[in-house]
C-alpha positions as CSV (number, residue, x, y, z in Angstrom):
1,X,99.2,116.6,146.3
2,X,98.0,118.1,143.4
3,X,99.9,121.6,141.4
4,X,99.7,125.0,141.5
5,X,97.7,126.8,138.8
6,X,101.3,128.0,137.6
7,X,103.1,124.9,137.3
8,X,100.1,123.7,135.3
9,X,99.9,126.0,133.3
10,X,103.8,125.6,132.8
11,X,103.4,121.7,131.7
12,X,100.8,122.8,129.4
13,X,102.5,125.4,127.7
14,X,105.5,123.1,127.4
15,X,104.1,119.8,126.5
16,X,101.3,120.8,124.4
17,X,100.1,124.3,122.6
18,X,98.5,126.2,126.2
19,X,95.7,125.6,127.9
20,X,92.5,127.7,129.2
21,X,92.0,128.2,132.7
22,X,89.8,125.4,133.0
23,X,92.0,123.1,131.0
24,X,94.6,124.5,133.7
25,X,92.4,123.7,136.6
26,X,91.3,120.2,135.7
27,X,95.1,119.5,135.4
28,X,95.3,120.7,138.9
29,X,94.0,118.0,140.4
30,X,96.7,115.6,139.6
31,X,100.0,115.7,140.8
32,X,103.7,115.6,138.8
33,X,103.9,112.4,137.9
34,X,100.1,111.9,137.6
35,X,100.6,114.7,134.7
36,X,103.0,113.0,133.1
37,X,101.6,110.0,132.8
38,X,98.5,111.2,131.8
39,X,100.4,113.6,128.8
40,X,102.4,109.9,127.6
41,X,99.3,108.5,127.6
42,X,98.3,108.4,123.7
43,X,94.9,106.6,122.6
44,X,96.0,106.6,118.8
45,X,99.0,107.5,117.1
46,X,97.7,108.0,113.9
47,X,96.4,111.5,112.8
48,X,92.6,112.2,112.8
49,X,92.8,115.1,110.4
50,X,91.5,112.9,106.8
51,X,94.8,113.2,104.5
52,X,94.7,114.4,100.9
53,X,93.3,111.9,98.1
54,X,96.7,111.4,96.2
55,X,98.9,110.3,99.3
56,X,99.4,106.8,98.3
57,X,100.1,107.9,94.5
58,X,104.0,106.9,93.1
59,X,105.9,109.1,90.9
60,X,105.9,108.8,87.4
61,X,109.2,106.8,86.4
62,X,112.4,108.4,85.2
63,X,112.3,107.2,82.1
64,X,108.9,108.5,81.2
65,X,109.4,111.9,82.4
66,X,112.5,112.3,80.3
67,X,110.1,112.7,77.2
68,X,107.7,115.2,78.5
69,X,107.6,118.6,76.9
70,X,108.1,121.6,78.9
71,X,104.8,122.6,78.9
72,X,104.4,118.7,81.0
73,X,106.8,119.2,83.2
74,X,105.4,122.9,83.5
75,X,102.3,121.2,84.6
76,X,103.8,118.6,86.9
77,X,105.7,121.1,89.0
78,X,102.3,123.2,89.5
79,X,100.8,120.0,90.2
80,X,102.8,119.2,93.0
81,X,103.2,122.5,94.1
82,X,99.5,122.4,94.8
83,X,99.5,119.2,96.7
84,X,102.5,120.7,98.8
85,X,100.1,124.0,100.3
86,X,97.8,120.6,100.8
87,X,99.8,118.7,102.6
88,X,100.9,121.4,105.2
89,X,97.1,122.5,105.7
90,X,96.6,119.1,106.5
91,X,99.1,119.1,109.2
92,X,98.2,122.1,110.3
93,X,94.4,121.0,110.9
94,X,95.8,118.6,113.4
95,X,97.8,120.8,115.1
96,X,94.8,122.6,115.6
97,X,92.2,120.5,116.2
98,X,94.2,117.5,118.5
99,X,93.4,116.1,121.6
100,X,97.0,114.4,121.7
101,X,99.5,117.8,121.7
102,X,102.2,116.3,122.9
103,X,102.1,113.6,120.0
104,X,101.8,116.8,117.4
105,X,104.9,118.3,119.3
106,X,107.3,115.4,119.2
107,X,106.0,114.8,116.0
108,X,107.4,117.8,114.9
109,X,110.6,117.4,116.8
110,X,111.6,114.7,114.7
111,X,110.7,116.5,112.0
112,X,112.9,118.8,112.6
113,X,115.9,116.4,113.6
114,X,115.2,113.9,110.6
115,X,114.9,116.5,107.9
116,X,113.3,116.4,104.5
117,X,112.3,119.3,102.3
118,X,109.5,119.3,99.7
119,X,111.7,121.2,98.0
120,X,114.2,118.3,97.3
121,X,112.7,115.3,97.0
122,X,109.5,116.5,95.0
123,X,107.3,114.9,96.1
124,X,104.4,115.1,98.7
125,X,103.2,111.7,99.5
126,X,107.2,110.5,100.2
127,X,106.8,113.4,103.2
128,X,103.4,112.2,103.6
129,X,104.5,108.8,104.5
130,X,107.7,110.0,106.3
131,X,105.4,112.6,108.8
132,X,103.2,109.0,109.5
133,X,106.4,107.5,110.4
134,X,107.4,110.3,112.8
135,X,103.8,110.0,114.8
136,X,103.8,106.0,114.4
137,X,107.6,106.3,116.8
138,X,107.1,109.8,118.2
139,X,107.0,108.2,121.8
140,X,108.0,104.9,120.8
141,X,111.6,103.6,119.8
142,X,114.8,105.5,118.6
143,X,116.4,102.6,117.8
144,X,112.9,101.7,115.5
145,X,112.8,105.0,114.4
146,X,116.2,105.4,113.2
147,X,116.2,102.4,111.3
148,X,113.3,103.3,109.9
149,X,113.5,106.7,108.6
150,X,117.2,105.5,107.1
151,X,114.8,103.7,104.5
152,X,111.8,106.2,104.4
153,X,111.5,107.3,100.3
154,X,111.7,110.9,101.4
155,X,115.5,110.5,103.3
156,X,116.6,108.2,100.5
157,X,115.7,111.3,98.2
158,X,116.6,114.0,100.6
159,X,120.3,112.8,101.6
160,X,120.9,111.3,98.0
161,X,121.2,107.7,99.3
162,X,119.2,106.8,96.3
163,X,122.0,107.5,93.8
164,X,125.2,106.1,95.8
165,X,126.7,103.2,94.5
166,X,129.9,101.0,94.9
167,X,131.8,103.1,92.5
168,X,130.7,106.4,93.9
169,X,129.6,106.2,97.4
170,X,127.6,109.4,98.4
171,X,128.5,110.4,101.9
172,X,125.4,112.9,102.5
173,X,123.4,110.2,104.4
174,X,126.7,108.9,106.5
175,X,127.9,112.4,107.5
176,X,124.1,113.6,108.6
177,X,123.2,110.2,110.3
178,X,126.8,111.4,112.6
179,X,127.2,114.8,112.7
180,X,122.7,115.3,113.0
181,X,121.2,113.1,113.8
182,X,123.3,110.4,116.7
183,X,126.7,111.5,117.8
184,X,127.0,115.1,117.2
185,X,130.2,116.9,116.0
186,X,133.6,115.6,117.1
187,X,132.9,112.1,117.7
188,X,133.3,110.6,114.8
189,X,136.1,110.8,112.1
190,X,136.8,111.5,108.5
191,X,137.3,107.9,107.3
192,X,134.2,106.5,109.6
193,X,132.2,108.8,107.2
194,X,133.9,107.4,104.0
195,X,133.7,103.9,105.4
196,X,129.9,104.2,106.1
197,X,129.2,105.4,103.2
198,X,130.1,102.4,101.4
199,X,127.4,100.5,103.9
200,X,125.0,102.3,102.7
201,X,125.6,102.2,98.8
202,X,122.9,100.2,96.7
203,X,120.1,101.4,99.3
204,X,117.0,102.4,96.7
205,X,113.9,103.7,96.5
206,X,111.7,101.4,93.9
207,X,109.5,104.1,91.9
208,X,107.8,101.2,90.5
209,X,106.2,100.3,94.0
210,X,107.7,103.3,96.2
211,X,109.3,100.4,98.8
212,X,113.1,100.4,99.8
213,X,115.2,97.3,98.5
214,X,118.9,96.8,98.3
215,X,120.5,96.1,94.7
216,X,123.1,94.1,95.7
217,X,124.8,94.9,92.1
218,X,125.4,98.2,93.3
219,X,126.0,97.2,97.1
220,X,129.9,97.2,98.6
221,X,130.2,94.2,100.5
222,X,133.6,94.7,101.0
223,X,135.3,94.9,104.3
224,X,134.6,98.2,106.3
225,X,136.3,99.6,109.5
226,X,134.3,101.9,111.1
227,X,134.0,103.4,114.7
228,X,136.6,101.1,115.7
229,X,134.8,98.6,114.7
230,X,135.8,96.1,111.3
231,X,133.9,94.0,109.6
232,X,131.9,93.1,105.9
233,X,128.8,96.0,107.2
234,X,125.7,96.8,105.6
235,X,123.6,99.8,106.2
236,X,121.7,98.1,108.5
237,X,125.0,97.1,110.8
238,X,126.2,100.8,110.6
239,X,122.9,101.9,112.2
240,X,123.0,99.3,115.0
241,X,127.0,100.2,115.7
242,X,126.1,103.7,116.1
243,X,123.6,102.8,118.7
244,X,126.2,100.8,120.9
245,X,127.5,104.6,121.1
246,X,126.9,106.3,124.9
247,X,127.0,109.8,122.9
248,X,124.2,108.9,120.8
249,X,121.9,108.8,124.3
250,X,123.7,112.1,125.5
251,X,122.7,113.7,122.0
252,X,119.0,112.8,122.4
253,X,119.0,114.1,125.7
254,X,120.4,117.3,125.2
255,X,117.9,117.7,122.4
256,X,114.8,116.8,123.9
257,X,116.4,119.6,127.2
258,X,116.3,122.4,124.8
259,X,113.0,121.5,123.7
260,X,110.9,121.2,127.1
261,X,113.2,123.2,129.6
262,X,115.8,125.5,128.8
263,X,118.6,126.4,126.4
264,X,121.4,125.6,129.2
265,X,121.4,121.8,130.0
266,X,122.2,120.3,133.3
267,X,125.5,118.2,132.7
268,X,125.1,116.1,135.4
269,X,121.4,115.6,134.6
270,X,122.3,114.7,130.7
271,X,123.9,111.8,132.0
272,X,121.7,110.6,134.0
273,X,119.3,110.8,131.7
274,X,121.3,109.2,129.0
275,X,122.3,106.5,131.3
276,X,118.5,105.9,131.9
277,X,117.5,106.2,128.1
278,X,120.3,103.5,127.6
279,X,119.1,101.3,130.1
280,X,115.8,101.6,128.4
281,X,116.9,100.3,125.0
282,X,116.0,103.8,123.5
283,X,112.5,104.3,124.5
284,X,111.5,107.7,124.3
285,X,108.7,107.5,126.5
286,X,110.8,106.6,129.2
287,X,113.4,109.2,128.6
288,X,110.5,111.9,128.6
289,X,108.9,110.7,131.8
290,X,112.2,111.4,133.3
291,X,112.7,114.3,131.6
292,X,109.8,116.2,132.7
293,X,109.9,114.6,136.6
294,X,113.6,116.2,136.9
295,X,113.1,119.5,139.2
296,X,115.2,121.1,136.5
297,X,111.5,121.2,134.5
298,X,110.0,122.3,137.4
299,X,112.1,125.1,138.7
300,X,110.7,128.7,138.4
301,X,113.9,129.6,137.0
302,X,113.3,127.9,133.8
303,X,109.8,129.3,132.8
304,X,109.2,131.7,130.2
305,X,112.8,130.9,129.6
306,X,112.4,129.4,125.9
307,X,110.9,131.7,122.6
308,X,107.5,130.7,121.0
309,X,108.3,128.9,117.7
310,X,106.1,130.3,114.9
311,X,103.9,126.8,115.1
312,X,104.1,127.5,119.2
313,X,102.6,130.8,118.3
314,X,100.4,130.7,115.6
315,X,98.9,127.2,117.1
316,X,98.9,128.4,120.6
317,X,97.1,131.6,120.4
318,X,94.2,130.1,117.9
319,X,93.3,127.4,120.1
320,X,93.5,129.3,123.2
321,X,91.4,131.8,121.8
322,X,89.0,129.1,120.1
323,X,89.4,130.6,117.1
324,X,87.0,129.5,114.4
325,X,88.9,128.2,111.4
326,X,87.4,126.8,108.4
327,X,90.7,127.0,105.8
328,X,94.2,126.8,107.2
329,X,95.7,127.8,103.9
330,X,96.4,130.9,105.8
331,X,98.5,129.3,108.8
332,X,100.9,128.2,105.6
333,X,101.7,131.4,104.8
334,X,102.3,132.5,108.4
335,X,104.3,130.2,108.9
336,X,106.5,130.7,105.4
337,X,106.8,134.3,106.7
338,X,107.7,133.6,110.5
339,X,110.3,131.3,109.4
340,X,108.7,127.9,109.8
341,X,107.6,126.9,106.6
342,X,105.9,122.7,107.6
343,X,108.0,120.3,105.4
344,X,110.3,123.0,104.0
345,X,113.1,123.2,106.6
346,X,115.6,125.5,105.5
347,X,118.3,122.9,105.3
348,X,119.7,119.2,107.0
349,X,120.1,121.2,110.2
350,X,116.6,122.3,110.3
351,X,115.1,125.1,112.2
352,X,117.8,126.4,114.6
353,X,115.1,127.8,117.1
354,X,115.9,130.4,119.9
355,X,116.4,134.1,119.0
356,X,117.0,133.0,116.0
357,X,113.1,133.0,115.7
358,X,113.0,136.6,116.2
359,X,114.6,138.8,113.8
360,X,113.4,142.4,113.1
361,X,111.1,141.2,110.5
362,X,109.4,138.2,111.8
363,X,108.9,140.3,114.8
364,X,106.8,142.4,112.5
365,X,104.6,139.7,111.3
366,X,104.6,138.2,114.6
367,X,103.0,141.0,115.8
368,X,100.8,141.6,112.8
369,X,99.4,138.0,113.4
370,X,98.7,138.5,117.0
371,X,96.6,141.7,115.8
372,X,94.7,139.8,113.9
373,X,94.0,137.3,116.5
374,X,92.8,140.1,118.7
375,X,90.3,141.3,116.2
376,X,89.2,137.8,115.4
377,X,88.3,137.3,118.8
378,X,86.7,140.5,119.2
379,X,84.6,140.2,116.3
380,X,83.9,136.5,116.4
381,X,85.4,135.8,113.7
382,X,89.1,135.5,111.8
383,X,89.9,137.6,108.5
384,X,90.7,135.6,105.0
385,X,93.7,137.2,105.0
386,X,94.8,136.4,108.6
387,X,94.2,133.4,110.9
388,X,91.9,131.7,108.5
389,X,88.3,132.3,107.2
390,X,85.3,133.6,108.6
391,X,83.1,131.2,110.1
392,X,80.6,131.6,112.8
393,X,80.8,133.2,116.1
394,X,83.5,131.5,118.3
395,X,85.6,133.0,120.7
396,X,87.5,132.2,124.2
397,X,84.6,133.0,126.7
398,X,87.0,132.7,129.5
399,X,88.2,135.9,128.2
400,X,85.0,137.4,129.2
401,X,84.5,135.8,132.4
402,X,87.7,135.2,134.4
403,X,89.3,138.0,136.5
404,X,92.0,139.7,134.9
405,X,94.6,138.1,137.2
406,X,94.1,134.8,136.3
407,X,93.8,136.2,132.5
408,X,97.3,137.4,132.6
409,X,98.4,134.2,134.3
410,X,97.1,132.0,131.7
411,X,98.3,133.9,129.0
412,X,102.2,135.0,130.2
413,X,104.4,132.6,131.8
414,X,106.1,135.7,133.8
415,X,105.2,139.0,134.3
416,X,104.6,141.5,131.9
417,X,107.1,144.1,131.0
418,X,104.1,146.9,130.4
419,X,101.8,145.8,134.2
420,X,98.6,146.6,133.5
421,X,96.8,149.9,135.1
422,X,94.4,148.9,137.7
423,X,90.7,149.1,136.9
424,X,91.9,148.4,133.2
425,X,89.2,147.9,130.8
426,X,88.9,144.3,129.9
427,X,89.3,144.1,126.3
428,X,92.7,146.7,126.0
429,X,94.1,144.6,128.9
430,X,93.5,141.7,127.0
431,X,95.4,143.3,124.0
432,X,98.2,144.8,126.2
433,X,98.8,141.2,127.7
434,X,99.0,139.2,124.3
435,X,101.2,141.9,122.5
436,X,103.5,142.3,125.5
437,X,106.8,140.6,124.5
438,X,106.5,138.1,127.3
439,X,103.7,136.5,124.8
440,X,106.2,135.5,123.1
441,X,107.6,133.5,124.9
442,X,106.8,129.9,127.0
């Protein structure tokens, strides 16, 4: 039996950016767990968007840069500057332009649980490679991914693992990798953190060939006790010992609740789910596929229930308009002034999501945006100074041909707090629908 055109449009919204009435339609046809499969299914997991030319360059090494003038270093910083409005353009083109949304989305969610900050480490191509990583284990293994991203250039810069050694263990990477990123707050202790930390001294980043190593000069090979667990650890060890944790599954769980159903998790369902995602040696595919078969994801109750994220917004509303876009540039600086800002999180927590998305002046530009979104698809094309540049005639022509009922079901996940007048004239109903604060949410 297939679903209804609202619980479609309801796993479309939430596993993906939206979809058109006839995107809704076609994913009628299938049933819940013909959906699901369907959505996991991913032909590629490596971006079609071309990246920037200078993504595989390395850094210029310490020791040269300490001789540059000021005028140099003047030069370098606009340099990379440059190639960081690059790099999120180039991320933001996929967004746009995929045919795999739910890769983009996850992607994104570990973007925002592993954080890295151009700001910090300074250098694009390092949170080139990292956002690779992310879509390369977006629906694959935790236990691959954590491992991985331990070692990634941008979180040996980001956390400062790349200047801990045996006589001054840095604790950044230890405390996050606990508190962030596997067992939450309150399952872990003081001295685990210090003990850790000395697993992880000696890990480096080799500017000469931009790979991880060990220096084993630097490395304490001492004896470590940590997690109720002793023994002569490495970084590697720690890693794997945090895994045998049951929390860790709980944590993931909980996270991947708040972001596909509701800001209230199930306890009961948690568990089940983090027994499951256990049982499956991490695999995140398997703990989504249960995640969006539990009724929970389903229920009525939990629709329209979580707020638009600035990408959620920004993304959603241009390719459900069909929005002709020819420089993305533009979507940057949305995003910097919605509170998003791609590869600049505001700190190791990330984006806290929420309400915390909608403050008095985001709601401003929020608004501001979705103006300009109106007028782009009225006129057939965006302005420079909004959505993107102009380009030639585009447009959602579903907007012109559906009835207004299944208009202001596709576009609002509930009912609108303004209903619209009857006989209202098609092009203010469409503006009353996307301005209406339910819009803003999914």
């Amino acid at each position: 039996m297939g679903m209804t055109f609202d619980e479609a449009r309801h796993f479309l919204s939430r596993t993906g950016f939206g979809g058109t009435p006839d995107e809704i339609r076609s994913l009628m046809r299938l049933d819940r767990d013909a959906a699901v499969a369907q959505a996991l299914t991913i032909p590629t997991h490596k971006a079609q968007t071309p990246p920037p030319s200078w993504i595989d360059r390395l850094p210029p090494p310490p020791n040269e840069r300490k001789h540059w003038s000021e005028i140099e270093r003047k030069a370098f910083r606009e340099a990379r500057k440059q190639e960081g409005h690059e790099l999120k353009s180039w991320w933001y083109r996929e967004l746009l332009t995929t045919r795999s949304p739910l890769l983009e989305r996850m992607t994104l969610l570990w973007h925002n649980h592993f954080t890295s900050s151009l700001r910090k480490v300074k250098w694009p191509p390092f949170l080139y490679q990292q956002n690779v990583l992310f879509r390369l284990h977006a629906l694959g293994s935790f236990r691959t991914l954590l491992h991985a991203v331990a070692k990634n250039p941008a979180m040996l810069l980001y956390l400062d693992t790349q200047t801990s050694h045996k006589e001054h263990p840095n604790e950044n990477f230890a405390r996050d990798l606990f508190e962030l990123f596997t067992l939450g707050e309150g399952q872990y202790t003081e001295q685990d953190i210090k003990q850790a930390a000395r697993a992880f001294t000696g890990w480096h980043l080799d500017h000469r060939t931009g790979a991880f190593r060990i220096e084993r000069h630097r490395h304490d090979d001492g004896r470590k006790e940590v997690l109720s667990k002793s023994g002569y650890f490495d970084g590697d060890d720690i890693l794997s010992l945090t895994l045998e944790q049951p929390q860790v599954a709980r944590t993931l769980a909980r996270k991947l609740w708040h972001e596909f159903i509701s800001d209230e998790p199930d306890s009961a369902e948690v568990d089940r789910l983090a027994n499951l995602f256990r049982q499956k040696n991490y695999d995140i595919a398997a703990l989504l596929n249960a995640l969006l078969l539990t009724p929970h994801f389903w229920a009525p109750e939990n629709r329209g229930c979580l707020i638009k994220s600035p990408v959620d917004l920004t993304i959603g509303t241009t390719r459900l308009f069909n929005l002709p876009i020819e420089e993305p540039l533009p979507f940057v600086r949305y995003g910097r002034r919605l509170g998003q800002d791609l590869f600049d999180p505001p700190n190791v927590k990330g984006w806290p999501g929420g309400t915390r998305w909608i403050t008095t002046a985001c709601l401003l530009d929020r608004t501001q945006m979705l103006h300009r979104a109106i007028r782009g698809h009225e006129t057939g094309h965006v302005e420079g100074q909004g959505m993107g540049g102009r380009s030639h005639a585009h447009g959602a022509t579903w907007l012109a041909m559906e009835p207004i009922g299944i208009i202001q079901t596709t576009l609002l996940p509930l009912s609108p707090v303004q209903p619209l007048a009857a006989r209202e004239e098609r092009g203010h109903a469409v503006r009353q629908l996307v301005l209406d604060p339910v819009y803003q949410l999914k």
